[in-house]
C-alpha positions, 0 to 999 in steps of 0.5 A: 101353754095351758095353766097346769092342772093344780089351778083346779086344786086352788080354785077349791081353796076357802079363805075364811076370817081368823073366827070363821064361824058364820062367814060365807066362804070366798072362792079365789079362781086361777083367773082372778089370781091372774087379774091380781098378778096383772094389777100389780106389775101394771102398777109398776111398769118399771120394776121386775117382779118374780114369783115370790114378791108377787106370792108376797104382795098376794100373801101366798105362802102355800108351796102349790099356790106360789107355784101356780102365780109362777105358771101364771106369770109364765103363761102371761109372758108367753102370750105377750101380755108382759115381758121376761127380762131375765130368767123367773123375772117378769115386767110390764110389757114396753111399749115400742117407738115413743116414751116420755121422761126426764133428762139427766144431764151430764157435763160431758153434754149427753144424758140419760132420760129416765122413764117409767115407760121402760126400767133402765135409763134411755142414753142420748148422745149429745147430737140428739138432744136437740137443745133439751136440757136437764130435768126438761120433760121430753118426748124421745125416740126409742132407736134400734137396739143392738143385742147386749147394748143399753137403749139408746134415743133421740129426743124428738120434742121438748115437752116442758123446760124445767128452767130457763135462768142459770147462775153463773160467773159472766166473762165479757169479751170485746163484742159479747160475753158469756155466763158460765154457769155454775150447775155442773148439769148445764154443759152450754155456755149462755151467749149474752149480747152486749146489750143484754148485760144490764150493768153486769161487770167481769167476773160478777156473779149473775142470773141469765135467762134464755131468750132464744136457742134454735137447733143450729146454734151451739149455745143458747142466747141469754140476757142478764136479768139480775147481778148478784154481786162479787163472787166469794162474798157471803151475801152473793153466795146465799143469793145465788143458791137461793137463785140457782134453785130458782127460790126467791130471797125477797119479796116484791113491794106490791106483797110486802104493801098487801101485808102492810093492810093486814090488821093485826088487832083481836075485836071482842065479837072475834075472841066471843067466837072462840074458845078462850084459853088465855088463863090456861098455862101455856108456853113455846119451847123453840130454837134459841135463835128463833124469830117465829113461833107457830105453836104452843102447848097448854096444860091444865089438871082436870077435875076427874086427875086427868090432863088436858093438853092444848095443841095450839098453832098460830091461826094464819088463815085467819089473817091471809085471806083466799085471793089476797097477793099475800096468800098467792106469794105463800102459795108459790113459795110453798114453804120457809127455806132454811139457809146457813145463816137464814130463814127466806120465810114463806111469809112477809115478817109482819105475819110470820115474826109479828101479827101470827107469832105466839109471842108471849104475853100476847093475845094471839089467835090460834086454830087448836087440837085439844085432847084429855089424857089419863097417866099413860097419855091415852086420849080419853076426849078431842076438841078441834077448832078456833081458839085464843091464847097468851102463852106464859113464857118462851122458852129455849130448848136448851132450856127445857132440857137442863129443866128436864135433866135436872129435875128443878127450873122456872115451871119445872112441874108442869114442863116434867108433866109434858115431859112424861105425857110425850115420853109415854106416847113415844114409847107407843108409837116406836112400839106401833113400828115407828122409825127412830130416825134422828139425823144429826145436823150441822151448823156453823159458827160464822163471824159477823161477815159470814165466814165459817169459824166453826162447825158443830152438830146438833142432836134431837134431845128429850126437849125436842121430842117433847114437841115433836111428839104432841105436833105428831099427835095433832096432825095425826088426829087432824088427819084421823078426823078428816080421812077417818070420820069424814070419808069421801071428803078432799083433805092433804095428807102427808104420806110415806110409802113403803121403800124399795125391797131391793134398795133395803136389800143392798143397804142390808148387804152394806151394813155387813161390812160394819159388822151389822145386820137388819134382823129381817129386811121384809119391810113388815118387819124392817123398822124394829131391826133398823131402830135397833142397828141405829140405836147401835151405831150411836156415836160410832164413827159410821153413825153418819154415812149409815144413817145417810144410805139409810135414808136413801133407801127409804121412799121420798115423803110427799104431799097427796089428797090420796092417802097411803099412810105414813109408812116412817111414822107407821100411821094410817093417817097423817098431814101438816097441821102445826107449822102454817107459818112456814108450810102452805100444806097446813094452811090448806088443811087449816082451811078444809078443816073449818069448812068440814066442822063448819058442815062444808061440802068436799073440795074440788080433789084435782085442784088440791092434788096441783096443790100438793103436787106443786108444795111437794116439788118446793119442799125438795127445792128448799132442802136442795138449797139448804144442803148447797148452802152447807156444802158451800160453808164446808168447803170455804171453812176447808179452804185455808186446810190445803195440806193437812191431814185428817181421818176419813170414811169413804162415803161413795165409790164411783168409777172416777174416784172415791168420795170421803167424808172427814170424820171430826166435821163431815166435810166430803171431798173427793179422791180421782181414781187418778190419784190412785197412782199405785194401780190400775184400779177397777171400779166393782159396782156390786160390791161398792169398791175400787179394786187394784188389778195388779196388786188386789189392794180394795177400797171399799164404802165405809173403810176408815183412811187418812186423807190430805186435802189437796183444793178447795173450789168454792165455784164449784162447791168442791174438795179435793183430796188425795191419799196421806203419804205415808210419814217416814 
């Protein structure tokens, strides 16, 4: 099909600048229209596009140039070179025969691989995953497919493992035994040979590794590589999530010696090569029960009425030398990972709760981002490097709170001057077009054996925000600096991009059910209407599950050497600068950042990407961990509940049942469809629901139920729940 006759119309048009006085003319071709079209889809092999969210990304709005981008895409189709999946909705055409991807494993031993080489998820049955398991990378064949049907595969190489040790529970037999594992994605029991137990005992809980696993045996052969200890025990507990998600939870002898050579003492000839604000006030606002304190502000009231704040991080680089085991150890881990009950730090204690700590009263070495501030804390000056400091006092933020909420306290001048400077930068940044995402957190009470007594939850206050919003500022301006001033050179960013229009859309469609609505859900225009549905549902019963569905519809943020701003905290430019403790990323911005100042040439791009590739992978290894270990303490403080009633928000809708969470401490259990007895009920996927065929009755996301607690599975991390009877 030729291109119709009102491309020639277009190729006349004349985009000019907002002045246009003096500008040469541009003139756009239907050709390079179509080279636009073309770039975009191959972006994005998976996704579907139709007319107008090409016309969108184009910032087409004439009725005769979106309808030329349709003709376009047609005649694209029709040649071969992309591919109409439904009417008006066009993709990249999928290459046929092989593709790559990752496995998602199901219990029942089949799975699905998830591929950007083709949109929908490729099945295969458990005879044809040839000994893959989940999250492995593998190589599949694409097998016919039937008219109507989903594609379907055989994996024909395993690419790469994504793990070979699984936690479980061992169960000896006479000759052998076998670890049962505790991943519910791992639908094979490990055959471990009885001499590969290395002390293991029945019923312990243990991590096995694979050794060997040929495609004619069923299940894979393992030996025991180290016993965690008693199931049901706290301590076993923690180390095996830390296990599960292959994070280690002590460290070797030989680092723990290389920190041990570690001088912890500040020579003169170091403190004359830095900028000394040990006279300037300066304090730490953390949590109360915080061991390592990696930043600090300072003030100081200039000459001219302005403020001059300091930004000051504990100089870890300085101490953690390139090569050292301390820094390879740091560089594997990635980052601190934050249990229940503990901090597994990222560095050995002597650094993280002694030698960089900004303890107070100390001389302490510390990298610092300085800025002069008039009143409305707009930044008249910036300083960036090494400095030394001794900060006045450590302070709780509760603390500073009650300071800030009361208006009097130890320091409360300078505290209330911070308070004001951070409120003012806020309010700009929210009015940029920031997020106000504020999840609350849940924390348990526990006795001295780990046992939850309690559960509360914690909310940011005006005290968290006034550090968060200088720790935003520095790294923002880091980052400004390096991507902004210093173009061309490598630097790590902490980027953000722009979330899925059709995942907006759904959540848009959900809220509704609440009585909500995103004014617009167009991502240009999505963070004012969603700060303002989250500033509504503040202390409201669906708070929780809003903002958690929220959040999932928002992209994942990473780190990369490539920037693409930070679209949740609306900045074109943004890194990790302010917690080198416990985030390698910083103490890589720290080191290119000094031999930038210092005149450096720029790094090596693809070594920092593997960098960034790699803290990106553990940062979502660490939360993972952190989420398992509250799953954990929320279904042990269930476990003495079986019988009793509570009142509920149903969280997740699936066809084998209804996920509820409980409203007074959001522990989610599930309800099986099974336990539905009174219908035969039709899981509706469009429409987030469970649907009675007989009787009509509808459960839907987000309704309001009371529900008995019917088993507390601590193996699996599990609640059961059925529906209240109804009280006679």
């Amino acid at each position: 099909m030729k291109l119709l006759v009102h491309f020639a119309t277009f190729a006349k048009t004349e985009f000019m600048s907002r002045k246009g006085r003096g500008k040469k003319k541009a003139v756009i071709t239907p050709e390079s229209v179509k080279e636009q079209v073309l770039a975009i889809i191959s972006k994005s092999p998976a996704q579907g596009f139709n007319y107008k969210q090409i016309s969108k990304r184009l910032n087409i709005n004439d009725p005769s140039e979106r309808k030329m981008v349709s003709d376009i895409l047609r005649e694209l189709s029709e040649s071969g070179t992309i591919e109409e999946i439904n009417k008006g909705k066009y993709r990249a055409k999928v290459r046929r025969g092989y593709i790559t991807g990752t496995v998602d494993m199901t219990r029942m031993g089949y799975g699905f691989v998830k591929s950007e080489d083709i949109e929908e998820d490729v099945f295969v049955a458990a005879r044809n995953l040839r000994t893959a398991l989940h999250g492995d990378k593998v190589k599949v064949l694409l097998l016919p497919r039937r008219k109507g049907s989903r594609p379907e595969g055989e994996v024909v190489e395993i690419i790469e493992r994504w793990r070979n040790t699984f936690v479980g529970t061992v169960e000896i037999m006479p000759n052998f035994a076998f670890l049962i594992p505790d991943n519910r994605n791992m639908p094979f029991d490990l055959f471990i040979p009885s001499s590969k137990l290395n002390g293991a005992r029945q019923g312990q809980k243990a991590v096995a590794k694979i050794t060997d696993w040929n495609t004619g045996s069923k299940n894979p052969v393992a030996e025991i590589v180290e016993v965690l200890g008693e199931p049901g025990l706290h301590e076993t507990e923690m180390h095996a999530i830390l296990a599960e998600f292959e994070l280690p939870y002590r460290f070797t002898e030989e680092v723990e010696k290389d920190a041990e050579t570690i001088r912890s003492g500040i020579t003169t000839d170091e403190i004359k090569t830095r900028r000394d604000f040990r006279q300037v006030f300066t304090l730490t606002i953390d949590p109360a029960d915080a061991k390592d304190f990696d930043d600090a502000l300072s003030l100081k009231k200039l000459d001219n009425g302005n403020w001059e704040v300091g930004v000051h991080i504990a100089d870890v680089t300085y101490y953690v030398k390139q090569g050292s085991l301390t820094e390879e150890e740091a560089k594997q881990r990635a980052t601190s990972v934050y249990l229940v009950d503990r901090v597994v730090p990222m560095l050995p204690e002597r650094l993280s709760n002694n030698i960089c700590s900004l303890n107070p009263s100390e001389d302490k070495l510390t990298y610092s981002a300085v800025f002069e501030l008039n009143e409305k804390s707009e930044i008249l000056n910036e300083w960036y490097g090494r400095t030394i400091i001794n900060s006045n006092r450590r302070f709780s933020y509760e603390e500073v709170q009650e300071i800030i909420d009361k208006g009097e306290g130890e320091l409360r001048d300078e505290i209330l001057v911070l308070h004001k400077l951070a409120q003012n930068l806020r309010t700009r940044r929210y009015a940029g077009g920031a997020f106000s995402f504020e999840k609350v957190e849940v924390q348990f009470d526990l006795d001295d054996e780990g046992r939850p007594l309690g559960i509360k939850f914690r909310q940011m206050g005006t005290a968290n925000q006034l550090i968060e919003e200088f720790m935003i500022l520095a790294n923002l301006k880091v980052a400004e600096l390096v991507g902004k001033k210093m173009k061309g050179k490598t630097f790590v960013y902490r980027v953000h991009d722009k979330p899925d229009p059709e995942k907006i859309s759904d959540f848009s469609h959900f809220i509704t059910r609440f009585g909500y609505k995103l004014i617009d859900d167009d991502v240009t225009s999505l963070p004012k209407s969603m700060n303002k549905l989250l500033g509504s549902i503040a202390g409201k019963k669906e708070q929780n599950i809003i903002e958690t569905l929220a959040l999932r519809a928002m992209a994942k943020a990473v780190y990369s050497t490539d920037n693409i701003g930070h679209y949740g905290l609306a900045l074109k430019y943004y890194t990790h600068f302010t917690s080198p403790i416990r985030r390698y990323p910083d103490m890589m911005v720290h080191r290119l950042l000094t031999s930038y100042l210092d005149g450096g040439k720029p790094e090596e791009k693809g070594k920092f990407e593997k960098l960034c590739e790699h803290s990106s992978k553990m940062e979502r290894l660490a939360t993972e961990a952190e989420r398992a270990s509250i799953k954990y303490k929320q279904v042990e403080f269930m476990s003495d509940k079986t019988g009793k009633e509570f009142e509920g928000i149903i969280s997740g809708v699936t066809e084998w049942g209804l996920y509820v969470e409980i409203i007074e401490n959001q522990c989610e259990g599930m309800i099986n469809v099974r336990e539905l007895d009174d219908d035969y009920y039709e899981y509706d996927e469009e429409n987030y629901c469970l649907r009675g065929r007989s009787g009509g009755k509808v459960y839907t996301l987000g309704d309001k139920i009371t529900i008995e607690v019917v088993k507390a599975d601590l193996q699996k991390k599990q609640l059961d729940y059925r529906l209240a009877r109804p009280r006679q």
